[in-house]
C-alpha positions as a printed NumPy array, in Angstrom:
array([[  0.   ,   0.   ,   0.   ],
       [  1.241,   3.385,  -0.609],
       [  1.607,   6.538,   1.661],
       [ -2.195,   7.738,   0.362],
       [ -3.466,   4.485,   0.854],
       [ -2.327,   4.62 ,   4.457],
       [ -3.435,   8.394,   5.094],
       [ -6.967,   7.692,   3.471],
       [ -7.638,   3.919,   3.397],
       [-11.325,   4.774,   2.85 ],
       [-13.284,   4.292,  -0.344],
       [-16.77 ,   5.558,  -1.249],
       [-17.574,   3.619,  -4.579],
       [-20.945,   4.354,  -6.863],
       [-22.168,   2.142,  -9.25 ],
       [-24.094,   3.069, -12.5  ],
       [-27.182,   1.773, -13.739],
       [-24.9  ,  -0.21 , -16.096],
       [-22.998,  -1.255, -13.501],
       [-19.462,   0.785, -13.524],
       [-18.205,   1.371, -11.088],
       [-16.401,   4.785,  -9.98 ],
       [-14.319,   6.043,  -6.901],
       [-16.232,   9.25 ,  -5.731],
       [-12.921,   9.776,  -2.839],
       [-10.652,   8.528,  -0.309],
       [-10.933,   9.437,   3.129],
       [ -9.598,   8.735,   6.75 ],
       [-11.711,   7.319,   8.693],
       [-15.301,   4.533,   7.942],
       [-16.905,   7.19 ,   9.56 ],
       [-16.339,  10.263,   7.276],
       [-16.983,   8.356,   4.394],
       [-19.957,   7.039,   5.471],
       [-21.359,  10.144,   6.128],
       [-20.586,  11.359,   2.179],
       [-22.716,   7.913,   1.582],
       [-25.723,   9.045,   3.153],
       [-25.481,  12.474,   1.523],
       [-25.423,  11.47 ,  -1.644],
       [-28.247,   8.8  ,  -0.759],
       [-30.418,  11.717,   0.605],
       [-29.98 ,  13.391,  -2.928],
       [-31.943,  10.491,  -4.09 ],
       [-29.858,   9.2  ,  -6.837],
       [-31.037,   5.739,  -8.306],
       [-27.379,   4.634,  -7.635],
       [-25.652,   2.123,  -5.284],
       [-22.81 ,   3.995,  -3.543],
       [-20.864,   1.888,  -0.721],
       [-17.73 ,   2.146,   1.93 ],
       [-15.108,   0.404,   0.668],
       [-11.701,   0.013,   2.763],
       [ -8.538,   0.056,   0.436],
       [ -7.411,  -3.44 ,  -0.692],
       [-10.851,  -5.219,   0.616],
       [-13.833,  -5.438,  -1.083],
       [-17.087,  -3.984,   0.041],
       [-17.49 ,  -2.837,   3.315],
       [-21.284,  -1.172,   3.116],
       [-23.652,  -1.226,   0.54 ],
       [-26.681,   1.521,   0.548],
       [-29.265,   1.677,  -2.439],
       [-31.819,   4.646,  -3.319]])
């Protein structure tokens, strides 16, 4: 892992409607990230976006 990865090892991920998938950012803590989850959920995008830590797979998925 690089010096990024271990500054901001936190992913929020959205996927498309034809299921791409794109890194919205990186940040330090689950908790931040999570919180830029349920803002963009309250927006009421039909996409999935999801916490993702850095070299796992997914962590927290949220639909709308």
């Amino acid at each position: 892992m690089n010096d990024s990865g271990a500054l901001l090892p936190w992913l929020v991920i959205r996927q498309d409607d034809n299921g791409n998938r794109y890194r919205v950012g990186r940040y330090p803590t689950r908790s931040e990230a999570q919180k830029v989850v349920d803002s963009l959920d309250d927006r009421g995008h039909k996409q999935l976006y999801w916490v993702e830590r850095v070299g796992q797979g997914s962590q927290t998925a949220t639909t709308n």
